[in-house]
N, CA, C and O atoms as a CHARMM CRD file, in Angstrom:
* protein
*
  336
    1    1 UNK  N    -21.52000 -15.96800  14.94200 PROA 1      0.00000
    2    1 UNK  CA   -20.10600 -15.94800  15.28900 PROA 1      0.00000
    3    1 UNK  C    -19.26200 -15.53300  14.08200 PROA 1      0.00000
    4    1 UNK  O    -18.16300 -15.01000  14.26700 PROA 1      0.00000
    5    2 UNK  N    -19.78600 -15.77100  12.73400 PROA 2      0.00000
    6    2 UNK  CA   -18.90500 -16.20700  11.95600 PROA 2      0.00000
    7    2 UNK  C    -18.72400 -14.30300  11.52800 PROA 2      0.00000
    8    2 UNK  O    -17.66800 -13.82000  11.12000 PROA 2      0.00000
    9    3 UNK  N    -19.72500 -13.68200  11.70300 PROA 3      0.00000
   10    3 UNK  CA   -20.20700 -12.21500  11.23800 PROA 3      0.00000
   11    3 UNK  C    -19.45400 -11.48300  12.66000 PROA 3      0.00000
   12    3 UNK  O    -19.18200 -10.29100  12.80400 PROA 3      0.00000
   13    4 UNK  N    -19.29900 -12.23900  13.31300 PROA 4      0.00000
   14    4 UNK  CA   -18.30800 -11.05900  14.42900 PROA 4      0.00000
   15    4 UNK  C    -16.90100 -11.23400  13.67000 PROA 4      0.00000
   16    4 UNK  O    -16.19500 -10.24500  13.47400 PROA 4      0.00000
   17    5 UNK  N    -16.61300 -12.18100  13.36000 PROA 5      0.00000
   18    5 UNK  CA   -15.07800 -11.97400  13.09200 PROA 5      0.00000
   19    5 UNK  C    -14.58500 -11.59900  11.52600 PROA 5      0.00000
   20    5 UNK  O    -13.45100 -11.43400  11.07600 PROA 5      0.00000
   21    6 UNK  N    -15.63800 -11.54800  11.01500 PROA 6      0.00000
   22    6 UNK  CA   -15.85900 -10.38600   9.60200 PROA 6      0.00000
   23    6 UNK  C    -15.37100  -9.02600  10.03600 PROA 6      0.00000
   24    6 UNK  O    -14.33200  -8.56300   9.56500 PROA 6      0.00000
   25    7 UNK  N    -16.30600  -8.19400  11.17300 PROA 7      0.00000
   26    7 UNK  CA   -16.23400  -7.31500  11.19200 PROA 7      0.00000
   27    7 UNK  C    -14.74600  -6.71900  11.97200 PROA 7      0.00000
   28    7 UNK  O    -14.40500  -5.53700  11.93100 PROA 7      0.00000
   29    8 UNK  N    -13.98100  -7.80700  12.66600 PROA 8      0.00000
   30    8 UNK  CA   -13.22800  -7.46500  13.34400 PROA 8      0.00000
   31    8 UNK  C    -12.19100  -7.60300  12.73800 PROA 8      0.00000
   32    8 UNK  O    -11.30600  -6.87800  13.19200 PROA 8      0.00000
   33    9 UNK  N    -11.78000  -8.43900  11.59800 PROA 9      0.00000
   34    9 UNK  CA   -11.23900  -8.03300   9.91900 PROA 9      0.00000
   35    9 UNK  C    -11.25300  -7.03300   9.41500 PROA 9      0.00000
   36    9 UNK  O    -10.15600  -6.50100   9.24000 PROA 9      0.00000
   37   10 UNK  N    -12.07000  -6.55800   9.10800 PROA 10     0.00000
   38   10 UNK  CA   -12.71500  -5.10500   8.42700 PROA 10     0.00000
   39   10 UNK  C    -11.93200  -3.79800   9.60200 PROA 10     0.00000
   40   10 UNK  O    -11.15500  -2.90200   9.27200 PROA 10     0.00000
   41   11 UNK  N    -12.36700  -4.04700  10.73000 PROA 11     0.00000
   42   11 UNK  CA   -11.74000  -2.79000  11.46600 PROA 11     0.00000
   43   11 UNK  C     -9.92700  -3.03800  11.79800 PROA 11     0.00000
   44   11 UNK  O     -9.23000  -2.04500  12.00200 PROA 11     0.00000
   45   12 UNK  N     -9.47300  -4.08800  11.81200 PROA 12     0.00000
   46   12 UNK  CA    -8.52200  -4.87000  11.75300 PROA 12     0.00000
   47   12 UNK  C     -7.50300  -3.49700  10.40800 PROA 12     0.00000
   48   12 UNK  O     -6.72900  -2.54700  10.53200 PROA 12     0.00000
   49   13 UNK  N     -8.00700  -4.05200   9.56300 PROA 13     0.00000
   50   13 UNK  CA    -7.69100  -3.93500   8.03700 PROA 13     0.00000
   51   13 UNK  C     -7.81200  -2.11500   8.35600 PROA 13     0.00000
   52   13 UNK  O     -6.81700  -1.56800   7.88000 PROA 13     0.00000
   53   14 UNK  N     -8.61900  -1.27100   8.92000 PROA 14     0.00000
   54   14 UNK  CA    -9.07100  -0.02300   8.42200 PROA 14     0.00000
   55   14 UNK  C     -7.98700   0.51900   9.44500 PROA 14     0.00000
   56   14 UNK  O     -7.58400   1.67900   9.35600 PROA 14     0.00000
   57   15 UNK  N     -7.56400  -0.27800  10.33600 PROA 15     0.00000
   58   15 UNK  CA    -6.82300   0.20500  11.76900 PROA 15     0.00000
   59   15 UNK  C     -5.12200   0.98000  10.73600 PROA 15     0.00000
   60   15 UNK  O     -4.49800   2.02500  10.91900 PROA 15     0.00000
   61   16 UNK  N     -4.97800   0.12200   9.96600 PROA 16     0.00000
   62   16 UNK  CA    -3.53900   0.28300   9.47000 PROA 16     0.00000
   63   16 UNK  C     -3.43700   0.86900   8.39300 PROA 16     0.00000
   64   16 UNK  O     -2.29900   1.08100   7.97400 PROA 16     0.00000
   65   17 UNK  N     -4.57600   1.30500   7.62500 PROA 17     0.00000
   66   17 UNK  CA    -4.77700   2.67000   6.97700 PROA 17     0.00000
   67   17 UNK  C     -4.54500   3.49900   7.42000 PROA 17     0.00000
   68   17 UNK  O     -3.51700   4.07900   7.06900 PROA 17     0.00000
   69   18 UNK  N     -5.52600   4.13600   8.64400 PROA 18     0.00000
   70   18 UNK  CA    -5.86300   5.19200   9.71600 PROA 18     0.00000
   71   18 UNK  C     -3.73800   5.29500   9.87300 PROA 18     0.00000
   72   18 UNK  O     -2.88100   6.12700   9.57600 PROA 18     0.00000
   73   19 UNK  N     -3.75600   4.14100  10.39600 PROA 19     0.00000
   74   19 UNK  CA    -1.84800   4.85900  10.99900 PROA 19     0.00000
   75   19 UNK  C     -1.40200   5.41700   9.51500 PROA 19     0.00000
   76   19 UNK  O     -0.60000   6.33800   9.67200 PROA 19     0.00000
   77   20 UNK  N     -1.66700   5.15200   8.12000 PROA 20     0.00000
   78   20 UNK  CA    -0.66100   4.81500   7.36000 PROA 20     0.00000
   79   20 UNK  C     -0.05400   6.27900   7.26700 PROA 20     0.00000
   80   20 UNK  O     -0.88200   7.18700   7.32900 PROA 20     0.00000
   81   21 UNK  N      1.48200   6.68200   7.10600 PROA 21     0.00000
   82   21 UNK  CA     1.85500   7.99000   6.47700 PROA 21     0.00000
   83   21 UNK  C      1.01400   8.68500   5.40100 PROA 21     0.00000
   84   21 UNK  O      0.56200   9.82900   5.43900 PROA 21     0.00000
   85   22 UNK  N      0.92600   8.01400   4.69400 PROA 22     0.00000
   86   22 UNK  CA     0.53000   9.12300   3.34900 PROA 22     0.00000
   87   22 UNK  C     -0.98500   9.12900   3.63400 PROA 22     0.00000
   88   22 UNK  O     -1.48600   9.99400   2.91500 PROA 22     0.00000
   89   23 UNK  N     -2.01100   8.46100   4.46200 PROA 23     0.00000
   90   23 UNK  CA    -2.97100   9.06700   4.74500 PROA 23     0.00000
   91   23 UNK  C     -2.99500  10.72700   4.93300 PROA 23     0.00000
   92   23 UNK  O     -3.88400  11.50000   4.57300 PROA 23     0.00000
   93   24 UNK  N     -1.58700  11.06700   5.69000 PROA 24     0.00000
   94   24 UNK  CA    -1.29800  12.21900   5.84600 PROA 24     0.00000
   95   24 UNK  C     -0.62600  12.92100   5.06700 PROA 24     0.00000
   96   24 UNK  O      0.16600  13.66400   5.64600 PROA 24     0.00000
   97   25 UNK  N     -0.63100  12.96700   4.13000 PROA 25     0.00000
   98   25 UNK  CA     0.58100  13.07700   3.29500 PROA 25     0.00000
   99   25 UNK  C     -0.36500  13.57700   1.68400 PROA 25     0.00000
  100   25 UNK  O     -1.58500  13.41500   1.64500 PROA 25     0.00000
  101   26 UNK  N      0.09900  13.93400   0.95100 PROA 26     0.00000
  102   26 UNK  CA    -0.38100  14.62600  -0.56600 PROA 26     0.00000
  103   26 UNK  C     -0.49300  13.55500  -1.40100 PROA 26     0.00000
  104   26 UNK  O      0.48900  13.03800  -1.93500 PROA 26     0.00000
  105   27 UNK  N     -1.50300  13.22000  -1.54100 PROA 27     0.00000
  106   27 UNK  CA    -2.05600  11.76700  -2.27500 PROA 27     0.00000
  107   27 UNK  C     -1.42200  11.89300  -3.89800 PROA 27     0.00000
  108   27 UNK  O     -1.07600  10.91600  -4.56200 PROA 27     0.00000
  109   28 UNK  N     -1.38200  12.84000  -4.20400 PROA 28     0.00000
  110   28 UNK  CA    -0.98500  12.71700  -5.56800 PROA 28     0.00000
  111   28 UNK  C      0.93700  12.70500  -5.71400 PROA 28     0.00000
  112   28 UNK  O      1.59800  13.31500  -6.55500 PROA 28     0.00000
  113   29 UNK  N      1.31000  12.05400  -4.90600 PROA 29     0.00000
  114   29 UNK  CA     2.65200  12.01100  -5.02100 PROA 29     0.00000
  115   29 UNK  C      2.82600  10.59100  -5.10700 PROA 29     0.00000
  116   29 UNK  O      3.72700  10.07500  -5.76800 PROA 29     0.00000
  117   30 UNK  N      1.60000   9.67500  -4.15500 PROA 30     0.00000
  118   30 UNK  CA     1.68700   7.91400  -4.08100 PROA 30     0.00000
  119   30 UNK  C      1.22500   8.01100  -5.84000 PROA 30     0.00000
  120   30 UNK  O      1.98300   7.28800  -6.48700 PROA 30     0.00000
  121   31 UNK  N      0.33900   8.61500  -6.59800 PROA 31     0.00000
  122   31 UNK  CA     0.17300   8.22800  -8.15400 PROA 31     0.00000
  123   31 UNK  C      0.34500   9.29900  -8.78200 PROA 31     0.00000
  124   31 UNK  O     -0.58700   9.99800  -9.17900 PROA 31     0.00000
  125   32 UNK  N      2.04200   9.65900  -9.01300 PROA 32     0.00000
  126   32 UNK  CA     2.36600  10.60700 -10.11500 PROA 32     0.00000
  127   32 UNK  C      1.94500   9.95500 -11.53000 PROA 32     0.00000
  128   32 UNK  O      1.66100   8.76400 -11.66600 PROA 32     0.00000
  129   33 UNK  N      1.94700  10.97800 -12.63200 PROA 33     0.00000
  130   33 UNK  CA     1.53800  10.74400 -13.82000 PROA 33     0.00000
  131   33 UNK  C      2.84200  10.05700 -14.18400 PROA 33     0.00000
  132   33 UNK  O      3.87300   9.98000 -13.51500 PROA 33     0.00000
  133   34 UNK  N      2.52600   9.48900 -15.60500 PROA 34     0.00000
  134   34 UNK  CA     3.12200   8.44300 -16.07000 PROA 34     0.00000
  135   34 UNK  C      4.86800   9.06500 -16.09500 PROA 34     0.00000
  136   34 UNK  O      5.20400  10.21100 -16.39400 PROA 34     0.00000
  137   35 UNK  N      5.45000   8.34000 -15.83700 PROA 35     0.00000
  138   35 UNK  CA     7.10800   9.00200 -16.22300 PROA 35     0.00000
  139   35 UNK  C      7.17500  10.03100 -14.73700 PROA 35     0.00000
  140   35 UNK  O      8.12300  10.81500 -14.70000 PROA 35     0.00000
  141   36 UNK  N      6.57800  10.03200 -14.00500 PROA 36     0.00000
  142   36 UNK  CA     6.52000  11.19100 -13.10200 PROA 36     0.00000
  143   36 UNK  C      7.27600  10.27300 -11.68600 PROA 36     0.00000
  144   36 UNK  O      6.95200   9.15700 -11.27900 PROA 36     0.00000
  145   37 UNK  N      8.45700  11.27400 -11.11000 PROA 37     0.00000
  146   37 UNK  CA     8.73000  10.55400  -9.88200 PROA 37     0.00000
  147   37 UNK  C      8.22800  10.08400  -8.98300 PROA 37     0.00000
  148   37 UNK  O      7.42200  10.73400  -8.31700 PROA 37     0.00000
  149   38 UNK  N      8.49400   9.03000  -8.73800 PROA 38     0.00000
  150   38 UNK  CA     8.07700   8.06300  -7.09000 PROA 38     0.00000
  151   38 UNK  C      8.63400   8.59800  -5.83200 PROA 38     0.00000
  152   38 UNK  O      8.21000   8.53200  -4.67800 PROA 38     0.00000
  153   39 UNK  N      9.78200   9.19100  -6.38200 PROA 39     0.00000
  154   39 UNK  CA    11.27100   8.95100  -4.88300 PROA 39     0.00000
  155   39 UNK  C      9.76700   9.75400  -3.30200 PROA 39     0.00000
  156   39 UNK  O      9.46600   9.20800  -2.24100 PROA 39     0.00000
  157   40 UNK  N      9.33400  10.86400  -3.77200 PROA 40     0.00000
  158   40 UNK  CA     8.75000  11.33100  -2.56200 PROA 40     0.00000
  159   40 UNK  C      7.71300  10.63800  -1.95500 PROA 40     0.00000
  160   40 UNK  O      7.46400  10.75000  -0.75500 PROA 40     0.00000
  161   41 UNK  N      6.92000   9.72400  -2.93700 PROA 41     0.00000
  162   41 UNK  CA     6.00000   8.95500  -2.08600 PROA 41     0.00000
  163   41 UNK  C      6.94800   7.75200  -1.14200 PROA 41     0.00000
  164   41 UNK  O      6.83500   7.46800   0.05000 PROA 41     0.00000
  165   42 UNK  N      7.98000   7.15100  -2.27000 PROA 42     0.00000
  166   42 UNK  CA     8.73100   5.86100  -1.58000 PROA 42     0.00000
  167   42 UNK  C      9.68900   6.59600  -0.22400 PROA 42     0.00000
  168   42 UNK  O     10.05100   6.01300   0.79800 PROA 42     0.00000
  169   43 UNK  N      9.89200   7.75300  -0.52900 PROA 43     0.00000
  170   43 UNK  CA    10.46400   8.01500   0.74300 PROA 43     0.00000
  171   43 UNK  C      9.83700   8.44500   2.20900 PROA 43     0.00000
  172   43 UNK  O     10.52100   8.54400   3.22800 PROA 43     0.00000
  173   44 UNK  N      8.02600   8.74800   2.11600 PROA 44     0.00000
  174   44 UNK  CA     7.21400   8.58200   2.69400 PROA 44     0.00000
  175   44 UNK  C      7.29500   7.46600   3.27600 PROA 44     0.00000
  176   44 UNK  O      7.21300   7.56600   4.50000 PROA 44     0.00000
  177   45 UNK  N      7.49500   5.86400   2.66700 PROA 45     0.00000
  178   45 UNK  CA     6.96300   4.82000   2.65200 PROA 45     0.00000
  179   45 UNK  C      8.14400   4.34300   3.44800 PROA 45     0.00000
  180   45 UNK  O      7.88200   3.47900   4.28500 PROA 45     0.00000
  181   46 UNK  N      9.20100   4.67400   3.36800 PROA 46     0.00000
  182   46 UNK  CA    10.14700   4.58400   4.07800 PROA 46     0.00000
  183   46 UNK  C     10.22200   3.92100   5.65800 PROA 46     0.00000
  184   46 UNK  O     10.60900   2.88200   6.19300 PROA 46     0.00000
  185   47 UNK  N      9.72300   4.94900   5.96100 PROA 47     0.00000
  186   47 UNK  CA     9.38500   4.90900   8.03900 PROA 47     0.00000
  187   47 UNK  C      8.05900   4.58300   7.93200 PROA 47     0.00000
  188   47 UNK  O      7.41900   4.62100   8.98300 PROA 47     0.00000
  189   48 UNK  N      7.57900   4.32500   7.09700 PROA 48     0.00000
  190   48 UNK  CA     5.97800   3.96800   7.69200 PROA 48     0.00000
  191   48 UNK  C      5.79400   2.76600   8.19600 PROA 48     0.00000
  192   48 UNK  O      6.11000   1.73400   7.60400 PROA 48     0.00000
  193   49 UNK  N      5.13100   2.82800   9.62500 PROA 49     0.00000
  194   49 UNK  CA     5.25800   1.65300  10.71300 PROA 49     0.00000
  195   49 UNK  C      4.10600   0.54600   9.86900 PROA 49     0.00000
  196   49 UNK  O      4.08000  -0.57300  10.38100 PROA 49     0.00000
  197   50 UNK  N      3.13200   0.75100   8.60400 PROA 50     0.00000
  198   50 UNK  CA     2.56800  -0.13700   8.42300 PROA 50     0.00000
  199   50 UNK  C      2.92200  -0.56000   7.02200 PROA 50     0.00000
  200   50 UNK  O      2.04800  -1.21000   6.44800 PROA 50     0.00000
  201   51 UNK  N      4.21900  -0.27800   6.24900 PROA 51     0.00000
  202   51 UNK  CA     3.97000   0.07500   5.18500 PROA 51     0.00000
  203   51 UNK  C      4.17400  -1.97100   4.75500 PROA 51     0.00000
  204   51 UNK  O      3.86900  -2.41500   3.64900 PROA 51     0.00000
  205   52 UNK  N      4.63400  -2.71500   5.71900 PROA 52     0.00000
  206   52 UNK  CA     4.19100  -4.03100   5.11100 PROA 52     0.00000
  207   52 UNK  C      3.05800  -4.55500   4.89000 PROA 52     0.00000
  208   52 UNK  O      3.02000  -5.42400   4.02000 PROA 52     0.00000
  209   53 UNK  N      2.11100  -4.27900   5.42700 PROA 53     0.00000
  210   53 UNK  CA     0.46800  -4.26600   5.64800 PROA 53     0.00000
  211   53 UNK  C      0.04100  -3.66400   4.56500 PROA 53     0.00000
  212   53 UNK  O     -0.91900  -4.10000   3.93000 PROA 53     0.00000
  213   54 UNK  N      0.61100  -2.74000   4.27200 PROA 54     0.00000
  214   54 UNK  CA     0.19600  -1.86000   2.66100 PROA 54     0.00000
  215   54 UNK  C      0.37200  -2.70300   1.32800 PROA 54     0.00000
  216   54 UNK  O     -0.38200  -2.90200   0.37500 PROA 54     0.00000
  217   55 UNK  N      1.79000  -3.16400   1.65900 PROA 55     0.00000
  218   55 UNK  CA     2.37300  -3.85400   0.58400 PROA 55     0.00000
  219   55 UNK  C      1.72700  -5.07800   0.45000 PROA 55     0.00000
  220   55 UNK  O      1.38900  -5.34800  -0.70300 PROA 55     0.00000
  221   56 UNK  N      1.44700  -5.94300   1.36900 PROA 56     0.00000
  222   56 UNK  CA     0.18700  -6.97000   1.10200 PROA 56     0.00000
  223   56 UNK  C     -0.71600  -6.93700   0.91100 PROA 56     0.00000
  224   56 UNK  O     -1.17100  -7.95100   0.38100 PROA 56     0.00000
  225   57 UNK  N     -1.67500  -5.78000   1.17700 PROA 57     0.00000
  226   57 UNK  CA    -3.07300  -5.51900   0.83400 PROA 57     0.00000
  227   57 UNK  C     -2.80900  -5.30300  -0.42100 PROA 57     0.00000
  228   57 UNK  O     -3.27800  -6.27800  -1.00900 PROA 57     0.00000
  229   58 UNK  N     -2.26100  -4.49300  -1.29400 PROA 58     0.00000
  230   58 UNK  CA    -1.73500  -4.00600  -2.73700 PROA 58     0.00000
  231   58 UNK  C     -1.43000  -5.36100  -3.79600 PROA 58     0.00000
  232   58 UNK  O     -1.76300  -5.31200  -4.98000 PROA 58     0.00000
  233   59 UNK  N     -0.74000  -6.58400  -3.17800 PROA 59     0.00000
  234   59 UNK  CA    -0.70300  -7.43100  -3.61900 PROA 59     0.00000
  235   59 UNK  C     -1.72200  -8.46600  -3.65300 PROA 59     0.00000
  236   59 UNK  O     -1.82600  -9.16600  -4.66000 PROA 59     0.00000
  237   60 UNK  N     -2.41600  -8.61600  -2.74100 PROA 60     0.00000
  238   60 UNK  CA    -3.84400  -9.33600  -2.55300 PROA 60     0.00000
  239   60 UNK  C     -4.89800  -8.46500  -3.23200 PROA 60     0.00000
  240   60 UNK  O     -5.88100  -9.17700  -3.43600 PROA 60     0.00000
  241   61 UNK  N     -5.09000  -7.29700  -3.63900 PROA 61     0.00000
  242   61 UNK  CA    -5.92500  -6.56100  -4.17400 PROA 61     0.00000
  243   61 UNK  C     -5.69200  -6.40600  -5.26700 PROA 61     0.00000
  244   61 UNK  O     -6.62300  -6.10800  -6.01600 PROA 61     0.00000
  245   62 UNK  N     -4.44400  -6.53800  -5.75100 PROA 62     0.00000
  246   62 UNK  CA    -3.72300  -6.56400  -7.10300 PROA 62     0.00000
  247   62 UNK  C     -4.03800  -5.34800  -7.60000 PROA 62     0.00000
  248   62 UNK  O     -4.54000  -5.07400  -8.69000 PROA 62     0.00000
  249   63 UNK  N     -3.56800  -4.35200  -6.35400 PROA 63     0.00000
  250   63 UNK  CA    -3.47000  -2.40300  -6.91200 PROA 63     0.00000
  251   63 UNK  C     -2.62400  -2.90200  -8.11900 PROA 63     0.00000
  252   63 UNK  O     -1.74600  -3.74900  -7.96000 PROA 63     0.00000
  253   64 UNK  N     -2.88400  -2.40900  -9.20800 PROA 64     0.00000
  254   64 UNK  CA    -2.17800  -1.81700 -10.15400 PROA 64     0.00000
  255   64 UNK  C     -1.55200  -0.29300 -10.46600 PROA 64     0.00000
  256   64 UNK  O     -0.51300  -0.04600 -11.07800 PROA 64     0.00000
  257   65 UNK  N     -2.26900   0.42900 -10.00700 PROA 65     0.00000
  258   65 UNK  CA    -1.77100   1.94300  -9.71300 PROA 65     0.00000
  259   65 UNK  C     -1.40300   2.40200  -8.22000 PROA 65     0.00000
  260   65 UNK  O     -1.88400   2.07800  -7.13400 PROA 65     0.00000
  261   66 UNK  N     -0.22300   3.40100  -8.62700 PROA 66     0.00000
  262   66 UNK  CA     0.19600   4.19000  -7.35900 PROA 66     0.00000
  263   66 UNK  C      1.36900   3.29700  -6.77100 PROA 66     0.00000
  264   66 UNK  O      1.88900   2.50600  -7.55700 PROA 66     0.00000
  265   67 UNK  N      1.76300   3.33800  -5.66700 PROA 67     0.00000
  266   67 UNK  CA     3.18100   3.71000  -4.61000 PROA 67     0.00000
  267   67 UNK  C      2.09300   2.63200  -3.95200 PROA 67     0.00000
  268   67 UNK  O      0.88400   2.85200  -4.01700 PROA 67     0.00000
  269   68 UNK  N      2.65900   1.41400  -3.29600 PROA 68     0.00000
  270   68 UNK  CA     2.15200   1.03900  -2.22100 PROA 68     0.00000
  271   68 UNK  C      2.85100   0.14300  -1.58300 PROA 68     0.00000
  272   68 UNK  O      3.08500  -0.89800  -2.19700 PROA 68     0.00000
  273   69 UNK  N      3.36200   0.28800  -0.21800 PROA 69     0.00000
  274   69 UNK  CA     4.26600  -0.69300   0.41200 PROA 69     0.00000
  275   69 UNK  C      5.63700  -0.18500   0.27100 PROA 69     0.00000
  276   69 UNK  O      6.55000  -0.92000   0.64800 PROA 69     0.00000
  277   70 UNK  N      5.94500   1.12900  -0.28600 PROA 70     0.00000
  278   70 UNK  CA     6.92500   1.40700  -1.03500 PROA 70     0.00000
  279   70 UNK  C      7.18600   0.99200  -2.37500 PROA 70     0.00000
  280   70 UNK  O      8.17900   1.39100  -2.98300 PROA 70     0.00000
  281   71 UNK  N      6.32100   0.18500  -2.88300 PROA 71     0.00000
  282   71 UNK  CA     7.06600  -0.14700  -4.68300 PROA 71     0.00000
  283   71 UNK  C      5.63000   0.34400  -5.54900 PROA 71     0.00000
  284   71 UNK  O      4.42400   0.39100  -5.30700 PROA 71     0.00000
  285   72 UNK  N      6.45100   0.64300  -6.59000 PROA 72     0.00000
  286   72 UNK  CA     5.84800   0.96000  -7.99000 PROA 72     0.00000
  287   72 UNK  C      5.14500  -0.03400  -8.81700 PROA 72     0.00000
  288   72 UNK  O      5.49200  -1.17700  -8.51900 PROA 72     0.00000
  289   73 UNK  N      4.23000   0.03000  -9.80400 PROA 73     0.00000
  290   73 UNK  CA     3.59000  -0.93600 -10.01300 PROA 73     0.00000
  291   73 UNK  C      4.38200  -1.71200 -10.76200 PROA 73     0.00000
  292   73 UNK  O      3.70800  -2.70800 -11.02500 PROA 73     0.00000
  293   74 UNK  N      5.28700  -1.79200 -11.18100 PROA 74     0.00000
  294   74 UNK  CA     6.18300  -2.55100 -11.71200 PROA 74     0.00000
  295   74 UNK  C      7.11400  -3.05600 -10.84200 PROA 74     0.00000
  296   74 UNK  O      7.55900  -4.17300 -11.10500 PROA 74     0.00000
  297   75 UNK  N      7.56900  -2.40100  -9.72100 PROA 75     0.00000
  298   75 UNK  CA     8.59400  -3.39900  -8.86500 PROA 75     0.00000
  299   75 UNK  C      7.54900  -4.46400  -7.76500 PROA 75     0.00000
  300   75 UNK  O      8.09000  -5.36200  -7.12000 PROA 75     0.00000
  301   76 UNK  N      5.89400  -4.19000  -7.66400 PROA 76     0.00000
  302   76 UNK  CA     5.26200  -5.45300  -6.99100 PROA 76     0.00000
  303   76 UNK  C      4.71500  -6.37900  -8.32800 PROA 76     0.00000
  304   76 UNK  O      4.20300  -7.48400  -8.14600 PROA 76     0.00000
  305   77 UNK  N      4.86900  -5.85400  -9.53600 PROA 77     0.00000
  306   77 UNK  CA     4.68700  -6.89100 -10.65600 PROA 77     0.00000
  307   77 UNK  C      6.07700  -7.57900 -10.75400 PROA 77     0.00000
  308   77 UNK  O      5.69100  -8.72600 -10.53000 PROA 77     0.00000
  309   78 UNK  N      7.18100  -7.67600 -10.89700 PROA 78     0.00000
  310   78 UNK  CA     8.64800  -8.35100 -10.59400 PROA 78     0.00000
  311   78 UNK  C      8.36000  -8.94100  -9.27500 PROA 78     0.00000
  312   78 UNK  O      8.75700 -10.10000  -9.16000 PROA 78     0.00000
  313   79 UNK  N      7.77900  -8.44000  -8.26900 PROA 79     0.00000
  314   79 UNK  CA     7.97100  -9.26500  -6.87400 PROA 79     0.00000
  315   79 UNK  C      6.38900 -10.49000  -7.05500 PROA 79     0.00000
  316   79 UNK  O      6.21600 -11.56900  -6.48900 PROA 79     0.00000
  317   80 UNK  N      5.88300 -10.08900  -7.60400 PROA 80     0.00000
  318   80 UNK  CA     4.90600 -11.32000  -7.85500 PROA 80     0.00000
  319   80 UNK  C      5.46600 -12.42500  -8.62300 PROA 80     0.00000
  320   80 UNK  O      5.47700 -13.62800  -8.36100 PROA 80     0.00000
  321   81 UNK  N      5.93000 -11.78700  -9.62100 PROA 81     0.00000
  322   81 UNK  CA     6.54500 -12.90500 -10.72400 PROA 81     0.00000
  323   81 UNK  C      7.40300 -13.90600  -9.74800 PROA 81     0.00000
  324   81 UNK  O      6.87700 -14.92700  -9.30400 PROA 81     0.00000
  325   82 UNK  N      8.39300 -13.64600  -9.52500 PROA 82     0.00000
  326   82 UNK  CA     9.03700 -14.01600  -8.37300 PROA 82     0.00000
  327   82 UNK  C      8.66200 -15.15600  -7.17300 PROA 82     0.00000
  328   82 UNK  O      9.13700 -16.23600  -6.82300 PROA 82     0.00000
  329   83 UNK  N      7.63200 -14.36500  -6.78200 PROA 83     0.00000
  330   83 UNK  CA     7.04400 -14.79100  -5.84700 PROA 83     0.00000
  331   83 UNK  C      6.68400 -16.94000  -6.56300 PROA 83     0.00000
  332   83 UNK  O      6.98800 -18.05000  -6.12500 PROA 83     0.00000
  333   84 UNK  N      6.05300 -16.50700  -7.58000 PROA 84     0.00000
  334   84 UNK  CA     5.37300 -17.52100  -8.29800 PROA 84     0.00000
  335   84 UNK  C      6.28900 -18.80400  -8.56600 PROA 84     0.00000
  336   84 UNK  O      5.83400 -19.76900  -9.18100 PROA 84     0.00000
């Protein structure tokens, strides 16, 4: 039982990737180089119907690089602090 609802986590979790915008979208805009603009990934992130799902996985995974949820790795490092 306990291995069915693993897997239904796992596809759960992969479901809201699959929707996410920038799946579709030019990956190297979610991790411009250092000093390099965000605005086009965050404005991607904008309308994206999963982009809260992003923003928690990013924080539970503790992405350090790239655009995720809409924030930069420094505005989900301020929202952790915060959080705490």
């Amino acid at each position: 039982m306990r291995e069915l609802f693993l897997l239904e986590a796992e596809t759960e979790e992969g479901s809201w990737q699959e929707r996410a915008l920038c799946a579709q979208t030019d990956p190297e805009a979610f991790f411009p180089e250092k000093g390099g603009s965000t605005r086009e990934a965050k404005k991607v992130c904008l309308t994206c119907e999963v982009r809260q799902d992003c923003l928690e996985s990013a924080l539970s995974n503790d992405e350090r690089f790239g655009i995720w949820g809409g924030l930069s790795e420094r505005e989900r490092r301020k929202l952790k602090k915060r959080a705490v």
